[in-house]
Backbone as XML, in Angstrom:
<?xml version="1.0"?>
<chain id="A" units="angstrom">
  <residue number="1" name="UNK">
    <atom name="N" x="5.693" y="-19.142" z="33.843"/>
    <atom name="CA" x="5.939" y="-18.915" z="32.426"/>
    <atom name="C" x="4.662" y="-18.378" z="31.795"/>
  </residue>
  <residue number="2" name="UNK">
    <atom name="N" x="5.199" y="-17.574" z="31.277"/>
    <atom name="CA" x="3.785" y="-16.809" z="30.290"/>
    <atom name="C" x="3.485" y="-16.905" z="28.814"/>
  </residue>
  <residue number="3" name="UNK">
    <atom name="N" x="2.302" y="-16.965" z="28.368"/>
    <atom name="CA" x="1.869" y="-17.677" z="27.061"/>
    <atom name="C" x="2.426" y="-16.243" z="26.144"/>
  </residue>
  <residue number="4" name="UNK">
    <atom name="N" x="2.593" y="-15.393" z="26.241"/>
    <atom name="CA" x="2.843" y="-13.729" z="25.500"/>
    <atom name="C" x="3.275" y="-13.692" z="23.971"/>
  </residue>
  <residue number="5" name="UNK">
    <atom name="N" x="2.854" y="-13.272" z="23.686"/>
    <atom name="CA" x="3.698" y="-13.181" z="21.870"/>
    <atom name="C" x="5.115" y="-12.536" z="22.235"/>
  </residue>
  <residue number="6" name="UNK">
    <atom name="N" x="5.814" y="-13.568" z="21.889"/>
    <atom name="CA" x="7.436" y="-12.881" z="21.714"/>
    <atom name="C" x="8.082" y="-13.011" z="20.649"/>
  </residue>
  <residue number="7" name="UNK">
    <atom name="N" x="7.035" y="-12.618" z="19.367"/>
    <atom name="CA" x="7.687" y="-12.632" z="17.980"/>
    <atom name="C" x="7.954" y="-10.760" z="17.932"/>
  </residue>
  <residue number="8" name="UNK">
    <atom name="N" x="9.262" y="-10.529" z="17.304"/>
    <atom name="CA" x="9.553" y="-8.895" z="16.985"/>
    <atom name="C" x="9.108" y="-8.548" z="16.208"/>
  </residue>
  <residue number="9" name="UNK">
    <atom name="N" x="8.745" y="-7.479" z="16.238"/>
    <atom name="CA" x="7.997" y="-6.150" z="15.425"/>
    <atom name="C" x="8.341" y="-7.129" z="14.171"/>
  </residue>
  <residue number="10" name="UNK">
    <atom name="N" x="7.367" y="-6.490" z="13.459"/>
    <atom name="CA" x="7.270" y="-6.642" z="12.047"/>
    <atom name="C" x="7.317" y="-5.308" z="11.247"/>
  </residue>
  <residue number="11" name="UNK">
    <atom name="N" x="8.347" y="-5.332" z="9.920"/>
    <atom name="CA" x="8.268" y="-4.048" z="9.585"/>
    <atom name="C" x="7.294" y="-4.496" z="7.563"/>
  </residue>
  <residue number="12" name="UNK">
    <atom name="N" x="6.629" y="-3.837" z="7.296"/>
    <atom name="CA" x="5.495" y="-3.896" z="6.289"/>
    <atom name="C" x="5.478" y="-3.239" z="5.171"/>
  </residue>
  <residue number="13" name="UNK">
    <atom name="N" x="4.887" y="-2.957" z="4.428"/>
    <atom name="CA" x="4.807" y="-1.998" z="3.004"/>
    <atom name="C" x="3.055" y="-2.193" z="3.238"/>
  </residue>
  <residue number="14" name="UNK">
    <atom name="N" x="2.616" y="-0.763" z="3.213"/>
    <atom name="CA" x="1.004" y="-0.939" z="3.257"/>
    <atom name="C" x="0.476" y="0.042" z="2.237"/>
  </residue>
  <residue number="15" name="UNK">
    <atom name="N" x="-0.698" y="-0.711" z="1.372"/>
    <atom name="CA" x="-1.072" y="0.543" z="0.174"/>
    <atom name="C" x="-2.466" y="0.659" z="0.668"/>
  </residue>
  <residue number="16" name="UNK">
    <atom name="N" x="-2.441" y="2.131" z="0.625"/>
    <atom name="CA" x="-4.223" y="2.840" z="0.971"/>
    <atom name="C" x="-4.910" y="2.121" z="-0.022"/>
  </residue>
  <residue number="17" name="UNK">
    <atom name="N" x="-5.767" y="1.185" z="0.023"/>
    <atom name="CA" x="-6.694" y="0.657" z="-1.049"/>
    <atom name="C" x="-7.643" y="1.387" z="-0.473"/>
  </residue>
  <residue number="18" name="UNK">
    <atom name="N" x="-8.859" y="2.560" z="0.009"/>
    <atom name="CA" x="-9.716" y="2.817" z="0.073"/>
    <atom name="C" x="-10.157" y="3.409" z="0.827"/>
  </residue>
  <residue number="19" name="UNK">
    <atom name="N" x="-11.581" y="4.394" z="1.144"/>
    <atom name="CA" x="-11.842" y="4.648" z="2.387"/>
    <atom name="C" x="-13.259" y="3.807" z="2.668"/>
  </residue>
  <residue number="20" name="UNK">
    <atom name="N" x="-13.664" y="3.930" z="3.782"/>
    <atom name="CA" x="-14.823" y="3.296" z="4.197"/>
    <atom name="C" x="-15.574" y="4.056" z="5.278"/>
  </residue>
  <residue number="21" name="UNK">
    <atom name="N" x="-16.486" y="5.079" z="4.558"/>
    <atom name="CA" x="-16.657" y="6.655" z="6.196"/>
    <atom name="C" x="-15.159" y="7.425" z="6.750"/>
  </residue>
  <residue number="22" name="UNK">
    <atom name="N" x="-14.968" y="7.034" z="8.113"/>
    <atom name="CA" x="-14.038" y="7.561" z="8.517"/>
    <atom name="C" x="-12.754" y="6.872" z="8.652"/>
  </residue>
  <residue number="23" name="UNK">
    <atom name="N" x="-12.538" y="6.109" z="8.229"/>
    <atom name="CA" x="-12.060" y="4.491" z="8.174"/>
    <atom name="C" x="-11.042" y="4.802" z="6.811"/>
  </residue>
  <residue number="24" name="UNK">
    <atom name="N" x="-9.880" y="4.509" z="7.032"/>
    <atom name="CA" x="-8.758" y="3.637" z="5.750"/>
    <atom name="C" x="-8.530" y="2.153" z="6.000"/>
  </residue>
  <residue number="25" name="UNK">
    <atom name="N" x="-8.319" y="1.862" z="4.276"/>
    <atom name="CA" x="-8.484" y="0.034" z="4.094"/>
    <atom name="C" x="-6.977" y="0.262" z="4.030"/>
  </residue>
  <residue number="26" name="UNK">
    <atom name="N" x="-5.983" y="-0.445" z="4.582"/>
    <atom name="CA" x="-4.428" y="-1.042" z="4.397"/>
    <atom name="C" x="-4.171" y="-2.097" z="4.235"/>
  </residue>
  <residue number="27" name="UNK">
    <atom name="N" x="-3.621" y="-2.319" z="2.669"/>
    <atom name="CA" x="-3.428" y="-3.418" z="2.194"/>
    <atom name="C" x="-2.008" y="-4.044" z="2.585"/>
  </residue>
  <residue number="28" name="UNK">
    <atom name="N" x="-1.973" y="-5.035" z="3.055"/>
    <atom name="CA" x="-0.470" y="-5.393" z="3.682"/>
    <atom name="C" x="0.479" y="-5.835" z="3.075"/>
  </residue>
  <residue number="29" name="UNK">
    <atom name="N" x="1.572" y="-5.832" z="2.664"/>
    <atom name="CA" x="2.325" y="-6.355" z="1.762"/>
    <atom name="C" x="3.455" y="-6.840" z="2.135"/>
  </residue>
  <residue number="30" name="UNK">
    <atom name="N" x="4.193" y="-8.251" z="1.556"/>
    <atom name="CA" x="5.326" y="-8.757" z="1.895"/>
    <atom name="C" x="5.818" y="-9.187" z="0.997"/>
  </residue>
  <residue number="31" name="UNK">
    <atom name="N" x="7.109" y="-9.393" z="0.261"/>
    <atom name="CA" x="7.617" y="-9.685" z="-1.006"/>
    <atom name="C" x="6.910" y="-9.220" z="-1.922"/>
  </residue>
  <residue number="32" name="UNK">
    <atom name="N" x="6.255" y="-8.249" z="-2.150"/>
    <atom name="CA" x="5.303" y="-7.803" z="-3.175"/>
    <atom name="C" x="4.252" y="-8.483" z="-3.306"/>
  </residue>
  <residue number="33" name="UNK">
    <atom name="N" x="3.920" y="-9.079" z="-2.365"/>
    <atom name="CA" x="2.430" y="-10.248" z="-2.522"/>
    <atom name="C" x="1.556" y="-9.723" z="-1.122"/>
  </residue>
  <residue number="34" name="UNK">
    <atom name="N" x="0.206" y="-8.732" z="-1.408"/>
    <atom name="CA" x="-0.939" y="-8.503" z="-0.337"/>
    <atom name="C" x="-0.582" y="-9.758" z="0.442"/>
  </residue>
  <residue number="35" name="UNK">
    <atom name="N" x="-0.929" y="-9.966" z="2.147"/>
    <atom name="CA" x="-0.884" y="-10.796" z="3.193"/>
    <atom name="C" x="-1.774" y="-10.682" z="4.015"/>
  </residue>
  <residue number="36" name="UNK">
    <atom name="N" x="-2.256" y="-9.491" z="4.015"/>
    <atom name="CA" x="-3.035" y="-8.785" z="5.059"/>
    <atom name="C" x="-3.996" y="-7.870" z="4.825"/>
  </residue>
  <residue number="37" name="UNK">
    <atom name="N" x="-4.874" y="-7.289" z="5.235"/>
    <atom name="CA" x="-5.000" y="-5.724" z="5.472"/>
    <atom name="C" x="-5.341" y="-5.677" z="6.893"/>
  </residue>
  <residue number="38" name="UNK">
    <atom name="N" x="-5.288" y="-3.912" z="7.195"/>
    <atom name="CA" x="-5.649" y="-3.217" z="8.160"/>
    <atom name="C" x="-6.581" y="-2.203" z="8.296"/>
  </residue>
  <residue number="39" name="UNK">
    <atom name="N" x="-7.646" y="-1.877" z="9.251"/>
    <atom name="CA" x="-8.679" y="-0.995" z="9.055"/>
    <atom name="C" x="-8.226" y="0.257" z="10.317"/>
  </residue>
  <residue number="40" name="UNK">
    <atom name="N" x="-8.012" y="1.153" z="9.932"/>
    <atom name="CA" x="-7.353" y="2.465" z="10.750"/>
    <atom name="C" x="-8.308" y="3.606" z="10.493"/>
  </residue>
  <residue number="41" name="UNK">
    <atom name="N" x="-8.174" y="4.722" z="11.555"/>
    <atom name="CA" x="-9.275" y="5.882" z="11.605"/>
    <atom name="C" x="-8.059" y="6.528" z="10.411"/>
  </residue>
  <residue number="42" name="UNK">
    <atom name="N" x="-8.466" y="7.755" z="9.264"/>
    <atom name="CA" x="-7.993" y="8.196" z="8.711"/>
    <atom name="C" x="-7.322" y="9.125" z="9.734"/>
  </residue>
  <residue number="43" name="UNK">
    <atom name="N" x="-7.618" y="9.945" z="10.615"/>
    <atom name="CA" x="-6.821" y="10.680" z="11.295"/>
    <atom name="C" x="-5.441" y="10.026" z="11.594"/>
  </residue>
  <residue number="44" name="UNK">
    <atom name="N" x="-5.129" y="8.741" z="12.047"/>
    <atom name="CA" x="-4.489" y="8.212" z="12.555"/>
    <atom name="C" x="-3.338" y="7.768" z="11.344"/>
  </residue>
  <residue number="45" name="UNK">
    <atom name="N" x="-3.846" y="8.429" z="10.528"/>
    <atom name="CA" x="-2.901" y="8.352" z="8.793"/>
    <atom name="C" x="-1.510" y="9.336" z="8.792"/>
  </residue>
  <residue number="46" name="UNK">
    <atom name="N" x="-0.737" y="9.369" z="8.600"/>
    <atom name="CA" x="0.252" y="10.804" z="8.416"/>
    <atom name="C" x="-0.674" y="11.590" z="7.450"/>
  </residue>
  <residue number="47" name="UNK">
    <atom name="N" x="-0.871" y="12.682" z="7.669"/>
    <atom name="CA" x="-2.097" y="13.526" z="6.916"/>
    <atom name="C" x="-1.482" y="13.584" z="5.419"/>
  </residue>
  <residue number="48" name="UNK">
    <atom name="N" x="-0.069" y="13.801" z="4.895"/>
    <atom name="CA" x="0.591" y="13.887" z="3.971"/>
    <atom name="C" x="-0.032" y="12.450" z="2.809"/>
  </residue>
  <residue number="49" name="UNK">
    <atom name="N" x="-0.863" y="11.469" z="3.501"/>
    <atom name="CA" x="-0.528" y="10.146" z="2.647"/>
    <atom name="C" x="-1.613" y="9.554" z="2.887"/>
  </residue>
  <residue number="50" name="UNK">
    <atom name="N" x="-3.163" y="10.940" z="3.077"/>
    <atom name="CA" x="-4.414" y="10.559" z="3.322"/>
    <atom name="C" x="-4.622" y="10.443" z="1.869"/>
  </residue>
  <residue number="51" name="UNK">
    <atom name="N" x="-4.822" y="9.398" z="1.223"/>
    <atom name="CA" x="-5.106" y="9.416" z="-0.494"/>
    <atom name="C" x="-4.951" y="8.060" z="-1.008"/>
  </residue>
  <residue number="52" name="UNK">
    <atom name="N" x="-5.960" y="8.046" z="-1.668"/>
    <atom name="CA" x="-5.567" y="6.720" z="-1.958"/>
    <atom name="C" x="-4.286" y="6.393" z="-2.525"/>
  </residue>
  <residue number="53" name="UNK">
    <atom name="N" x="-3.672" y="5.210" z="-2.575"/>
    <atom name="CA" x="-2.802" y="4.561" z="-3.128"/>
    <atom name="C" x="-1.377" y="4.969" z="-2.741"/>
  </residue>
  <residue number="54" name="UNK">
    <atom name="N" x="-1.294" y="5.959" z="-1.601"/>
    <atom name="CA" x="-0.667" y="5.986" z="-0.818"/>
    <atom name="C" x="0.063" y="4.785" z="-0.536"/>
  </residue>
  <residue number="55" name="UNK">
    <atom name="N" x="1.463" y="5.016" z="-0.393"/>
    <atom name="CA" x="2.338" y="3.999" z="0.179"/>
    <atom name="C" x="2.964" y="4.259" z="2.067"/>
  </residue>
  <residue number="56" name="UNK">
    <atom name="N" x="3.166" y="3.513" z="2.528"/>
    <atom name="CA" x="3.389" y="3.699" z="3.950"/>
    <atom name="C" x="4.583" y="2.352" z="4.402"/>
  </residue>
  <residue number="57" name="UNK">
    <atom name="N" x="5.316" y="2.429" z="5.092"/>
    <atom name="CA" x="6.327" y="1.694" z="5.740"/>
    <atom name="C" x="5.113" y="1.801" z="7.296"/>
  </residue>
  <residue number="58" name="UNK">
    <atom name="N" x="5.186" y="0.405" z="7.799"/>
    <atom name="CA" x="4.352" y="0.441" z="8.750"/>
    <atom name="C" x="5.327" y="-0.782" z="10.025"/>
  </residue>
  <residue number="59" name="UNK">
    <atom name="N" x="5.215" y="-0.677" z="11.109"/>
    <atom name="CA" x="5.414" y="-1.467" z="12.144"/>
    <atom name="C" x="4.706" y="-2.107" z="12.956"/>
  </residue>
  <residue number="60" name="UNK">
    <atom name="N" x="4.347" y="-3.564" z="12.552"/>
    <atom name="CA" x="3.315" y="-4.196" z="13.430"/>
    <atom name="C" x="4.259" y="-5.008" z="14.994"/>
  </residue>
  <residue number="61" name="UNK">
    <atom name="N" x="3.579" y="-4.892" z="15.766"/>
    <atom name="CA" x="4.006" y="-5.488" z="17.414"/>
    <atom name="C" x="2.475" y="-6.680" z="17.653"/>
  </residue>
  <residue number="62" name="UNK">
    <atom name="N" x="2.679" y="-7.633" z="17.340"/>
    <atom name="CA" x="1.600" y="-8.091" z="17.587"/>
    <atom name="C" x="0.473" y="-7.675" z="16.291"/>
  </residue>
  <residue number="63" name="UNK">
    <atom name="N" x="-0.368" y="-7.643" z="17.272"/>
    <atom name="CA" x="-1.917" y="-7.238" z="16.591"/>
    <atom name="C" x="-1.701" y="-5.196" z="16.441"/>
  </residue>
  <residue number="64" name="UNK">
    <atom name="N" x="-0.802" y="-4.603" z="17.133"/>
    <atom name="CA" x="-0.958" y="-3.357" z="17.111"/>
    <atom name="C" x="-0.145" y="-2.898" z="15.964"/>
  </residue>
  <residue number="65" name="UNK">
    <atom name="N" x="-0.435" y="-1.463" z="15.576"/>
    <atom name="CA" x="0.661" y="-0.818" z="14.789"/>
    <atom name="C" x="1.524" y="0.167" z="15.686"/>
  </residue>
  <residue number="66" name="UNK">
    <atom name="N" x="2.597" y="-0.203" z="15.530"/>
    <atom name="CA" x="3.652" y="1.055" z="16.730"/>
    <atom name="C" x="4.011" y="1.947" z="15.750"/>
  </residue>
  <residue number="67" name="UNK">
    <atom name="N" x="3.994" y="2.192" z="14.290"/>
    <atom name="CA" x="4.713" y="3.277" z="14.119"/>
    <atom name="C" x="4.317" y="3.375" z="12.185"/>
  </residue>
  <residue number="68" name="UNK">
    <atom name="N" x="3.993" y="4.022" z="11.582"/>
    <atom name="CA" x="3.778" y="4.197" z="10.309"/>
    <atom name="C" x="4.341" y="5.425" z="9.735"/>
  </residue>
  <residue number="69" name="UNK">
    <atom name="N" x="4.642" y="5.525" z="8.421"/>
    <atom name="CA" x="5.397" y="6.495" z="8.345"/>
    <atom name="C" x="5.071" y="6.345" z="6.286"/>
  </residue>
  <residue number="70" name="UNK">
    <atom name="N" x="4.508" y="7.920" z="6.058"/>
    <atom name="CA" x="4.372" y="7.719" z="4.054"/>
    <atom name="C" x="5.307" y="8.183" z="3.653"/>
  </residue>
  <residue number="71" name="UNK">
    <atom name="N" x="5.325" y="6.976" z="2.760"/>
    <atom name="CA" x="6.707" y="6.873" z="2.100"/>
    <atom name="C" x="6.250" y="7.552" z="0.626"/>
  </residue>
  <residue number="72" name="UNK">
    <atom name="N" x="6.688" y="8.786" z="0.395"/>
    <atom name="CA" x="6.214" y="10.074" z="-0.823"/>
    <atom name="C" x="6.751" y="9.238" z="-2.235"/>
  </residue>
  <residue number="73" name="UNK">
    <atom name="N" x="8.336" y="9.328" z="-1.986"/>
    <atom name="CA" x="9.037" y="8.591" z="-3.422"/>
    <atom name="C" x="8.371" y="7.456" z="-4.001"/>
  </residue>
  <residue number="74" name="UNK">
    <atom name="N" x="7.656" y="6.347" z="-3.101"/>
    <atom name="CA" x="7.508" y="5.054" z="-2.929"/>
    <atom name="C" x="6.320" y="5.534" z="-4.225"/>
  </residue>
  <residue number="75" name="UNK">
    <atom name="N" x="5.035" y="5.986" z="-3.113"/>
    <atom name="CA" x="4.399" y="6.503" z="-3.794"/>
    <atom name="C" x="4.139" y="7.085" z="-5.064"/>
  </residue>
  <residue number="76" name="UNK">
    <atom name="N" x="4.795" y="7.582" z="-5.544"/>
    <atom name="CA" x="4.855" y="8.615" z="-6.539"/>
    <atom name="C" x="5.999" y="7.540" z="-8.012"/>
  </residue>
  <residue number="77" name="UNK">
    <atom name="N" x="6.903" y="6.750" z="-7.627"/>
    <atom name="CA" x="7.197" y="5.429" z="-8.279"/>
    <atom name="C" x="6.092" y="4.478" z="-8.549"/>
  </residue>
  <residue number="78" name="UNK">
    <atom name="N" x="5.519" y="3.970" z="-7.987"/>
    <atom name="CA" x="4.470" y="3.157" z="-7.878"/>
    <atom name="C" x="3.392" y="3.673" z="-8.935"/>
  </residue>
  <residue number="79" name="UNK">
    <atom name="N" x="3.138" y="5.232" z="-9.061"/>
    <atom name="CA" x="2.093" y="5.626" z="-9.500"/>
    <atom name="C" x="2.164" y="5.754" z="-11.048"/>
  </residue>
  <residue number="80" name="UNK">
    <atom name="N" x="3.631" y="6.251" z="-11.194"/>
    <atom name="CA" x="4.394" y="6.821" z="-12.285"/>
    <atom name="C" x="4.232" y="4.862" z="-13.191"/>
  </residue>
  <residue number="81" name="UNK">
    <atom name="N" x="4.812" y="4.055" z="-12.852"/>
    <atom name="CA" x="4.728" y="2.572" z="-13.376"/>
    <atom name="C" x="3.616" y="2.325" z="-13.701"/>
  </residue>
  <residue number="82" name="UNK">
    <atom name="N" x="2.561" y="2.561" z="-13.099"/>
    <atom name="CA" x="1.454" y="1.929" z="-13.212"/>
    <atom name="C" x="0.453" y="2.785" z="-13.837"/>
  </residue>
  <residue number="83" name="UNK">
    <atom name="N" x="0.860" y="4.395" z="-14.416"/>
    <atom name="CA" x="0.619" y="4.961" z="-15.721"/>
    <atom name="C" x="1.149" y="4.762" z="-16.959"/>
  </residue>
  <residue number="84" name="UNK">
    <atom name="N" x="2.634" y="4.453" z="-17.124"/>
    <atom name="CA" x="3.248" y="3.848" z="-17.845"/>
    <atom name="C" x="2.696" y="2.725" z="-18.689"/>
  </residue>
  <residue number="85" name="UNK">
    <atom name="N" x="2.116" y="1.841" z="-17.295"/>
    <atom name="CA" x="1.821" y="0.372" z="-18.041"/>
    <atom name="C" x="0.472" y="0.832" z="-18.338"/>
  </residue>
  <residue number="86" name="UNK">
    <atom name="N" x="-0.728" y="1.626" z="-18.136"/>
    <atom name="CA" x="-1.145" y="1.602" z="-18.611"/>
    <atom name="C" x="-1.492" y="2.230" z="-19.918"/>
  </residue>
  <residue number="87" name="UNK">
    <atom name="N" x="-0.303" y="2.902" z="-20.586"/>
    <atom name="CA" x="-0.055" y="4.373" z="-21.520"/>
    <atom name="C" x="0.422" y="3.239" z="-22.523"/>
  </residue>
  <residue number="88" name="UNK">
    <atom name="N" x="1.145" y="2.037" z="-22.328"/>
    <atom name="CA" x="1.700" y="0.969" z="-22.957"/>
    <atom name="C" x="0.101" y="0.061" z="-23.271"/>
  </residue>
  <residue number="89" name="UNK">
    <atom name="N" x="-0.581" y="-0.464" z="-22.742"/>
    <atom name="CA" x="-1.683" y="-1.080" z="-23.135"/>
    <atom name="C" x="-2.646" y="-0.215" z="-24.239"/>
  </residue>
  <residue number="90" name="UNK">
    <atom name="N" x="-3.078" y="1.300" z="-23.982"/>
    <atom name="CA" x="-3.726" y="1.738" z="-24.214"/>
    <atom name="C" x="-3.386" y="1.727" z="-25.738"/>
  </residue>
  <residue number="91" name="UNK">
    <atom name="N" x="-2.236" y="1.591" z="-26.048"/>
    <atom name="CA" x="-1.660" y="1.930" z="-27.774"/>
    <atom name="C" x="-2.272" y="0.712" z="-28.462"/>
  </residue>
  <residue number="92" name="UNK">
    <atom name="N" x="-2.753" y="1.424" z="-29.783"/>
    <atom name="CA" x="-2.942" y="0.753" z="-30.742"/>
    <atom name="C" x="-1.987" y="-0.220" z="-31.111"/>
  </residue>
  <residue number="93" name="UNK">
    <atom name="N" x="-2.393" y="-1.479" z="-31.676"/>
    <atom name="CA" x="-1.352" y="-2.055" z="-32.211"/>
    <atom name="C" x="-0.731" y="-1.527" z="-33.843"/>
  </residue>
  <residue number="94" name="UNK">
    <atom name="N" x="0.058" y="-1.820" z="-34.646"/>
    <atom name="CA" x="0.114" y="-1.362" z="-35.716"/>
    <atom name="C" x="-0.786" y="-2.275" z="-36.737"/>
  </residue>
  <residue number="95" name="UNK">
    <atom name="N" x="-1.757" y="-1.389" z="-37.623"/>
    <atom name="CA" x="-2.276" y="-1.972" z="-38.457"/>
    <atom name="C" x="-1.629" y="-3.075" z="-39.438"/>
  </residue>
  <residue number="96" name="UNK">
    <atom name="N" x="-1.731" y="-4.277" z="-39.889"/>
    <atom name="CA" x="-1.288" y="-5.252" z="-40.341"/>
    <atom name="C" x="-2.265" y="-4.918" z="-42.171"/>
  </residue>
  <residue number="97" name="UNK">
    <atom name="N" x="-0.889" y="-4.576" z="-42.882"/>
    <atom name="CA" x="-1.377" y="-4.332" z="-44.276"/>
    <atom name="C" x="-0.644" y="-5.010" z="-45.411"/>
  </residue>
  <residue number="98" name="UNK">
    <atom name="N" x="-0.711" y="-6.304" z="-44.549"/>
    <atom name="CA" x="-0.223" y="-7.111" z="-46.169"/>
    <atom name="C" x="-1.710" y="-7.991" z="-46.803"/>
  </residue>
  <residue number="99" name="UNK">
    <atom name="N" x="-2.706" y="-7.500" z="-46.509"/>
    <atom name="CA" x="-3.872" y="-8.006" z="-46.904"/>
    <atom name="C" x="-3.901" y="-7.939" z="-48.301"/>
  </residue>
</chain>
């Protein structure tokens, strides 16, 4: 009998938080809550989703990644919200003139 990991692939949501030299930071995500990250050669990126904040569907086997893939829409949702919210903060409140 062998000690082996026989848990199945894991499938992920990973956001480019950064580079580091030649190096991307992958932030790991599960229910919408970071779990993880991962440190990958940027080559090894789909070239389409070398950028930060990039979104990616990723497949972990273990400790390895078998298969990643950027997810454009994901991306580009994600980015669009999180200009929004900040286009919503940035507003003035309305001046208060019953002084």
């Amino acid at each position: 009998m062998t000690d082996e990991n026989t848990d199945p692939p894991q499938t992920l949501t990973a956001v480019l938080d950064r580079f580091e030299e030649e190096q991307a930071v992958l932030l790991l995500e599960s229910e919408g809550e970071v779990v993880d990250e991962v440190v990958m050669y940027c080559d090894d990126l789909p070239e389409s989703g070398r950028h930060q904040d990039a979104i990616f569907t990723i497949t972990v086997d273990g400790e390895s990644i078998v298969e990643i893939q950027y997810e454009s829409t994901e991306t580009e949702e994600r980015a669009e919200a999180a200009q929004q919210q900040f286009d919503r903060l940035a507003r003035r409140p309305p001046e208060d003139d019953t002084e």
